[in-house]
C-alpha positions in Angstrom: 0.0 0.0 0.0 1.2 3.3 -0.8 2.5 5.0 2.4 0.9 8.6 1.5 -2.2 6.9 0.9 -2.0 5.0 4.0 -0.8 8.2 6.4 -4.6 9.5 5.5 -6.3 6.1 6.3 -8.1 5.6 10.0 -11.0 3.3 11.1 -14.2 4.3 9.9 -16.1 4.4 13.6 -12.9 5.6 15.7 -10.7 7.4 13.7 -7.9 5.6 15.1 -5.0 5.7 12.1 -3.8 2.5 10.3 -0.9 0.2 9.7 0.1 -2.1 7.3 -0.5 -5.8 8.5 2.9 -7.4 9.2 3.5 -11.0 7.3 3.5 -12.9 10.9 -0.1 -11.5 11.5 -1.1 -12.5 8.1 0.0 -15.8 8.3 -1.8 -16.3 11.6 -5.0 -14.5 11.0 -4.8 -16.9 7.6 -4.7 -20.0 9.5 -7.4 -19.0 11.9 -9.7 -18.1 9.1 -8.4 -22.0 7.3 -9.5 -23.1 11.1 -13.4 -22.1 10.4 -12.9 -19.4 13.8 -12.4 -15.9 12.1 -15.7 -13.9 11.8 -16.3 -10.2 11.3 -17.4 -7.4 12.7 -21.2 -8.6 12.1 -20.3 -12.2 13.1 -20.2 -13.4 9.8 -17.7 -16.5 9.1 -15.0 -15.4 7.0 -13.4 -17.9 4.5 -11.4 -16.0 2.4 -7.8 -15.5 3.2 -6.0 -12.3 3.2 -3.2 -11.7 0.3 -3.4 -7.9 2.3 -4.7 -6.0 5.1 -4.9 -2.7 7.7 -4.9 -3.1 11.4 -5.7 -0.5 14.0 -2.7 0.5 15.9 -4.0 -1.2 18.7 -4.0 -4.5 17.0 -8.1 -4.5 17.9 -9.5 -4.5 14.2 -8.1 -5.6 11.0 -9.5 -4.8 7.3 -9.1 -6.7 4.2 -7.2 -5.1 1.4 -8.5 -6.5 -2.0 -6.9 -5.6 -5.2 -5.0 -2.7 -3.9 -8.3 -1.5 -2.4 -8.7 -1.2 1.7 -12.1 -2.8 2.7 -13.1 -0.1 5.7 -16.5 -1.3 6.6 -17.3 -0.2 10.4 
């Protein structure tokens, strides 16, 4: 993700800024989702795995980045 474009990023209900997702995160977040145990905000199951994603600097809320486009659904 371009970094100017992510400086002007936050969380659409807090504000709170955004941060690239680290590979480590991906990789566990990806096998939880594999695991049938990821669900949204909404408590919907999630079965697609991340390739990218944003993540609230306190680690609290993560959104999907899909073909270069962040996902920022409160």
């Amino acid at each position: 993700m371009d970094s100017e474009m992510l400086s002007i990023l936050c969380t659409p209900d807090t504000r709170e800024p955004l941060e690239g997702a680290s590979e480590e995160l991906l990789l566990n977040v990806n096998e939880k989702i594999a695991q049938g145990t990821v669900k949204t905000a909404g408590g919907t199951l999630v079965s697609e795995t991340l390739e990218e994603a944003l993540v609230s600097k306190d680690g609290k809320k993560l959104y999907p980045v899909k073909n270069g486009i962040p996902i920022l659904l409160a």
